[in-house]
Backbone as JSON Lines, residues from 0, in Angstrom:
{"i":0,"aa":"X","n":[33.83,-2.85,-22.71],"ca":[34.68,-1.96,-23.45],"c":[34.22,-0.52,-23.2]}
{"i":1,"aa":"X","n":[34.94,0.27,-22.72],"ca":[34.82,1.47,-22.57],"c":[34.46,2.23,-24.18]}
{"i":2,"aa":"X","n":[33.45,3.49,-23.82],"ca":[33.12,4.04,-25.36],"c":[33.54,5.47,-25.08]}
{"i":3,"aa":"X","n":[33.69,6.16,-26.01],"ca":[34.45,7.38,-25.95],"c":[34.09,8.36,-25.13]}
{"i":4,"aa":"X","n":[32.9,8.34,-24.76],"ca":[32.74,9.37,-23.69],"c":[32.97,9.12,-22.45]}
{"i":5,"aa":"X","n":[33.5,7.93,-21.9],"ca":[33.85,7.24,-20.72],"c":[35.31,7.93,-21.01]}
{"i":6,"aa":"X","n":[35.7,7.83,-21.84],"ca":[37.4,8.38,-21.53],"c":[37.62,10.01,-21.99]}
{"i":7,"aa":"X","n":[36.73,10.46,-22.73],"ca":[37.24,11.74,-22.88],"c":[36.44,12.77,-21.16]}
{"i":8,"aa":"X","n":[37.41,13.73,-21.21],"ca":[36.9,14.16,-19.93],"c":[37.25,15.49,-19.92]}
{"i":9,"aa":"X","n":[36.44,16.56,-19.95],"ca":[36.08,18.04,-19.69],"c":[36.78,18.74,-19.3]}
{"i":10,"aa":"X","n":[37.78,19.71,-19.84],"ca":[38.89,20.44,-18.84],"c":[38.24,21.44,-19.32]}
{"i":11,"aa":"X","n":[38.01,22.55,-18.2],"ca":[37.67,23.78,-17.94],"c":[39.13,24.58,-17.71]}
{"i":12,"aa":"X","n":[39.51,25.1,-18.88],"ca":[40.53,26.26,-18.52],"c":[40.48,27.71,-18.56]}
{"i":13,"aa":"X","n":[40.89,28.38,-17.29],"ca":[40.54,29.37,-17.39],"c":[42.21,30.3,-17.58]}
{"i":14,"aa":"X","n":[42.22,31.36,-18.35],"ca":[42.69,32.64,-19.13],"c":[42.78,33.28,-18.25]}
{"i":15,"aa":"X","n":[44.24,33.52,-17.53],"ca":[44.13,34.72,-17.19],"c":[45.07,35.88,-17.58]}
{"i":16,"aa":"X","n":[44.76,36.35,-18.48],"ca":[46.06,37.93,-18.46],"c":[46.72,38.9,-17.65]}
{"i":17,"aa":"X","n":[47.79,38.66,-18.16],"ca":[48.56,39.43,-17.28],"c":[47.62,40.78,-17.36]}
{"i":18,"aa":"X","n":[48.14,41.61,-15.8],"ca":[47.69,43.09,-15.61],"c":[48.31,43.84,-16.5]}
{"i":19,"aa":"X","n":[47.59,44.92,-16.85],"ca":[47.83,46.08,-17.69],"c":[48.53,47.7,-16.78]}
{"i":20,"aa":"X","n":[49.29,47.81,-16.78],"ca":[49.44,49.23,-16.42],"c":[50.14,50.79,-17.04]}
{"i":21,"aa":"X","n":[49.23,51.57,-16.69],"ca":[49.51,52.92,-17.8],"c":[51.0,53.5,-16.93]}
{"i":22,"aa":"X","n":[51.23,54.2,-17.91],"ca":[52.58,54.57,-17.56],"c":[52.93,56.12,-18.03]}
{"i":23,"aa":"X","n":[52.72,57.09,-17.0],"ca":[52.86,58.58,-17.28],"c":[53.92,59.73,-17.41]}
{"i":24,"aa":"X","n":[54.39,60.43,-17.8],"ca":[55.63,61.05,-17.5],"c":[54.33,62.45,-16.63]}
{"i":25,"aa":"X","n":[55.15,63.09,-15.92],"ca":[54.86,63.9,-15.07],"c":[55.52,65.41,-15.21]}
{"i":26,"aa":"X","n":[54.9,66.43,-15.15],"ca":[55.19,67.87,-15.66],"c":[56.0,68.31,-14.37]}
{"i":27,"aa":"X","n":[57.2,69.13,-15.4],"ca":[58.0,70.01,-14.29],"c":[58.39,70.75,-15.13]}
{"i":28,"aa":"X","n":[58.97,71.9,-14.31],"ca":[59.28,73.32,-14.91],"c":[60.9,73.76,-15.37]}
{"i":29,"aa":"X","n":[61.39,71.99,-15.06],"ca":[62.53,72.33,-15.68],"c":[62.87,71.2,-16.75]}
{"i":30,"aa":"X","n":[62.59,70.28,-17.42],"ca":[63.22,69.17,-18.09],"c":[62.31,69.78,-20.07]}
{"i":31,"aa":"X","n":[62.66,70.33,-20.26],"ca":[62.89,70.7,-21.72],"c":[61.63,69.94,-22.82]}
{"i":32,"aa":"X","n":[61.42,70.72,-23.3],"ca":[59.97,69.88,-24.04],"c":[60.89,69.18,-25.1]}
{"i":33,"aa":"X","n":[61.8,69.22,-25.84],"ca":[62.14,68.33,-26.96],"c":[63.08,67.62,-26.5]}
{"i":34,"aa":"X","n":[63.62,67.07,-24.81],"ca":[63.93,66.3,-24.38],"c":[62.56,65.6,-23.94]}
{"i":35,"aa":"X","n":[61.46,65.8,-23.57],"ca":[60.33,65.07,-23.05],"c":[60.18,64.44,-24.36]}
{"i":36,"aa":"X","n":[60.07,65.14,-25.93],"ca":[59.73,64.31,-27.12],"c":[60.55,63.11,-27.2]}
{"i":37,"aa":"X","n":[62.2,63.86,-27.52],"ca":[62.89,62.71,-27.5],"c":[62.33,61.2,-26.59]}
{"i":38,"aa":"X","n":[62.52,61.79,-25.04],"ca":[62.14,60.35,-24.55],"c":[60.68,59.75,-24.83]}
{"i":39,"aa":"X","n":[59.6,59.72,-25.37],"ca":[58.62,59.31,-26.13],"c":[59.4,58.83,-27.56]}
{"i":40,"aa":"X","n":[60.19,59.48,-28.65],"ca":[60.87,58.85,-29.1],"c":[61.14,57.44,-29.05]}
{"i":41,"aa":"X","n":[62.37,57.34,-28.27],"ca":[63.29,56.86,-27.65],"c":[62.91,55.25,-27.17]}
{"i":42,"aa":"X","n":[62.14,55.91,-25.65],"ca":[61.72,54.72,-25.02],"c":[60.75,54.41,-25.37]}
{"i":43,"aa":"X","n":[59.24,55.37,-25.78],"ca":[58.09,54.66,-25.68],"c":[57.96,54.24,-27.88]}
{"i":44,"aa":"X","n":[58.7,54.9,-27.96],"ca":[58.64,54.25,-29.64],"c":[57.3,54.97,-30.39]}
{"i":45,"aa":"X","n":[56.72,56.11,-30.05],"ca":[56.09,57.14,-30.84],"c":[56.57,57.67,-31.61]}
{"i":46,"aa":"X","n":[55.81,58.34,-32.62],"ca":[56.55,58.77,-34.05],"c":[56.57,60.46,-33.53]}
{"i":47,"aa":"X","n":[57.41,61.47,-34.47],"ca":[57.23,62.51,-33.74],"c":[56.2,63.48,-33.47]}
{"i":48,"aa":"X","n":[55.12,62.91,-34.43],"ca":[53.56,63.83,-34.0],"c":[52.87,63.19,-33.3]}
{"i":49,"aa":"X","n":[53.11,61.94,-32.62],"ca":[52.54,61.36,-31.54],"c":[53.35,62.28,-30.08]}
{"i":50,"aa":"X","n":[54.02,62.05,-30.1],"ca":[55.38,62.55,-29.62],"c":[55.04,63.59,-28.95]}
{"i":51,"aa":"X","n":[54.86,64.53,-30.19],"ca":[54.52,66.56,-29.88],"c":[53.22,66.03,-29.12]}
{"i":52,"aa":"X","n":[52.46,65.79,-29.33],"ca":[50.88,65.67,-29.21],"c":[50.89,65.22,-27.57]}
{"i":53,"aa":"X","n":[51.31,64.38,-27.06],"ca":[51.76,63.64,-25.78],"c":[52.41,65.01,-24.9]}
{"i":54,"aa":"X","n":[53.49,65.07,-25.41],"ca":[54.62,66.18,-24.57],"c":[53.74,67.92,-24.03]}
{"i":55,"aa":"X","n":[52.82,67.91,-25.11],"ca":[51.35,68.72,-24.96],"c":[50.8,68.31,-23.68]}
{"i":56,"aa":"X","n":[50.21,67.31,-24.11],"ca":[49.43,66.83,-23.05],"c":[50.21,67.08,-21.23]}
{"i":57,"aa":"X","n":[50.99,66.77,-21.83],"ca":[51.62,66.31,-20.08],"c":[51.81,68.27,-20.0]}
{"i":58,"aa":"X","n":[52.13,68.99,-20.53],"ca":[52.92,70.49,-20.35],"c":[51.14,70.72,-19.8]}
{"i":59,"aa":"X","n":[49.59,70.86,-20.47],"ca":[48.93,71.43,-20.08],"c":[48.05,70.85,-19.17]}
{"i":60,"aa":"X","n":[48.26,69.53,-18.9],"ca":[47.39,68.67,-18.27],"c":[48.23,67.98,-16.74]}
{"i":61,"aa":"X","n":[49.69,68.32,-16.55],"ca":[50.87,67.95,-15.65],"c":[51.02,66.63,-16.12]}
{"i":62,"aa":"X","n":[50.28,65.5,-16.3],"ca":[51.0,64.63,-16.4],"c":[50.17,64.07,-18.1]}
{"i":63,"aa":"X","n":[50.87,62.79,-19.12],"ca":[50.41,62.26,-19.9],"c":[50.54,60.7,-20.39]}
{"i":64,"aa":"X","n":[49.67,60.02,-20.81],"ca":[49.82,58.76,-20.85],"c":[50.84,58.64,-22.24]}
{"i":65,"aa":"X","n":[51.84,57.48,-21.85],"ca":[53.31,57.08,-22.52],"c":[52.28,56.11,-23.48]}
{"i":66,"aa":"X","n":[51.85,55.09,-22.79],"ca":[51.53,53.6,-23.06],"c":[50.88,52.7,-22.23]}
{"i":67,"aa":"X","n":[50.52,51.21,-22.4],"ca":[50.08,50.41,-21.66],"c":[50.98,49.16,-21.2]}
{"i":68,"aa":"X","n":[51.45,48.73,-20.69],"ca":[52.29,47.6,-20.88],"c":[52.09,47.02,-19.23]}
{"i":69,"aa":"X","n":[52.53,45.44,-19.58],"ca":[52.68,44.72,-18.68],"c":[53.49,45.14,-17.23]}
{"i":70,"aa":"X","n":[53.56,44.64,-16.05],"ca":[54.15,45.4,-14.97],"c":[55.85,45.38,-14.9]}
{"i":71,"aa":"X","n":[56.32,43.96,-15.66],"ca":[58.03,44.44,-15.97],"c":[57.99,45.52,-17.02]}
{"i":72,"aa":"X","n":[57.1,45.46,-18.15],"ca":[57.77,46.26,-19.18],"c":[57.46,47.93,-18.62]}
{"i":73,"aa":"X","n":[56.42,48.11,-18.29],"ca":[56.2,48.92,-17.41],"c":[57.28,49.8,-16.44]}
{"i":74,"aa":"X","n":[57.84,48.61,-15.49],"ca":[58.73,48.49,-14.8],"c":[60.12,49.57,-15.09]}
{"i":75,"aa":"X","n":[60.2,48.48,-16.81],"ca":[61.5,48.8,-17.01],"c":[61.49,50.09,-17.51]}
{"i":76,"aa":"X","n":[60.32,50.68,-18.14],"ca":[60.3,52.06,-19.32],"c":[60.49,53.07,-17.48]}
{"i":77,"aa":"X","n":[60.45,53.01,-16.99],"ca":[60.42,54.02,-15.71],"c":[61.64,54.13,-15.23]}
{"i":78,"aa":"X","n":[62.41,52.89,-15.49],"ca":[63.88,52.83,-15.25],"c":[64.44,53.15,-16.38]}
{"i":79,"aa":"X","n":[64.41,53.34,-17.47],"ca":[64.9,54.07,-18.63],"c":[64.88,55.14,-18.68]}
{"i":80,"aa":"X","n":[63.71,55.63,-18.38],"ca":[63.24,57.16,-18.4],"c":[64.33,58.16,-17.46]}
{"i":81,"aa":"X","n":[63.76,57.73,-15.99],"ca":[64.73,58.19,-14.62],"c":[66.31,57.81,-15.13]}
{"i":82,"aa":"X","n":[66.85,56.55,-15.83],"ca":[67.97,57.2,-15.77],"c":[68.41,57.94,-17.02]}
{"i":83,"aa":"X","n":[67.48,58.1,-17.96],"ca":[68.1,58.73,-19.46],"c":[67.95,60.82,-18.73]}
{"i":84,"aa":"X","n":[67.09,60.7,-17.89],"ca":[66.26,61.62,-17.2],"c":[68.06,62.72,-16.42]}
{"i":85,"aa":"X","n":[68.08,61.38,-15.43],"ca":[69.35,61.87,-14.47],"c":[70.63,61.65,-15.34]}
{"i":86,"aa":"X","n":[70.61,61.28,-16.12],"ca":[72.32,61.54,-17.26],"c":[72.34,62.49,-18.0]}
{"i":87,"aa":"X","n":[70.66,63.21,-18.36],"ca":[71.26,64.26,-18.94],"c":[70.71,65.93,-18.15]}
{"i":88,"aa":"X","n":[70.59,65.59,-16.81],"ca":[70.34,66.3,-15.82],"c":[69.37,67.4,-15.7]}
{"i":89,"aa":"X","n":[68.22,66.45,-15.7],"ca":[66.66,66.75,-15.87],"c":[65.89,66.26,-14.61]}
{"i":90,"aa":"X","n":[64.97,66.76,-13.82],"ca":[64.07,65.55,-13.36],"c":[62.72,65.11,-13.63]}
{"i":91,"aa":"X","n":[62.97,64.92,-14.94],"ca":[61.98,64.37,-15.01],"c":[61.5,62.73,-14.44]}
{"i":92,"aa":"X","n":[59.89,62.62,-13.88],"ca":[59.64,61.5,-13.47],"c":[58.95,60.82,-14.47]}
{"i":93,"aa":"X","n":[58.22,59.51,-14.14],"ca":[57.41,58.67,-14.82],"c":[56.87,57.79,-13.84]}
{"i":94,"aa":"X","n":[55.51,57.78,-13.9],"ca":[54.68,56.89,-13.03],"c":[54.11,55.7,-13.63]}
{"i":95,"aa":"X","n":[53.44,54.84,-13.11],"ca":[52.62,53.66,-13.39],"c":[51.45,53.31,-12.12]}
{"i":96,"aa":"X","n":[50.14,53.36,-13.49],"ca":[49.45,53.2,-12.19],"c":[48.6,51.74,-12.84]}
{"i":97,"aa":"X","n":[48.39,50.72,-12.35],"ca":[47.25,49.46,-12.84],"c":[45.77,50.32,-13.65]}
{"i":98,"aa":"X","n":[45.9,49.57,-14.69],"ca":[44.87,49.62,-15.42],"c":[43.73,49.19,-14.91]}
């Protein structure tokens, strides 16, 4: 008769998480600082003194971190941005670089 340690048997699983990547808007001399808030607003879901504080950053530093997110969500906030960006005829960009 088999005893319990004959049948139970050791699985080693390993965790892996998805990649992380930061996601920046980028300074230019023409796209409007309370359109840069708005889109922190908007897309990245900051409140508006996160918001100001960020839109800072990027005006004295050229560029500022949005957030962290996975590589679709990532993905997609860059495609939100560029087109909320080009509809209301701004250029502003947004990058992503791996965490």
């Amino acid at each position: 008769m088999a005893t319990r340690t004959d049948l139970e048997q050791e699985t080693i699983v390993e965790v892996r998480y998805p990649k992380k990547y930061k996601v920046y808007l980028l300074n230019d001399d023409y796209t409007s600082m309370d359109f840069v808030v708005d889109i922190l607003i908007s897309i990245f879901h900051k409140s508006l003194s996160d918001a100001q504080e960020t839109m800072l950053e990027i005006h004295k530093k050229e560029r500022g971190l949005c957030g962290i997110f996975t590589h679709e969500i990532a993905e997609t906030k860059l495609m939100q941005v560029h087109r909320k960006a080009k509809e209301s005829g701004f250029p502003l960009k947004a990058v992503m670089e791996e965490e």
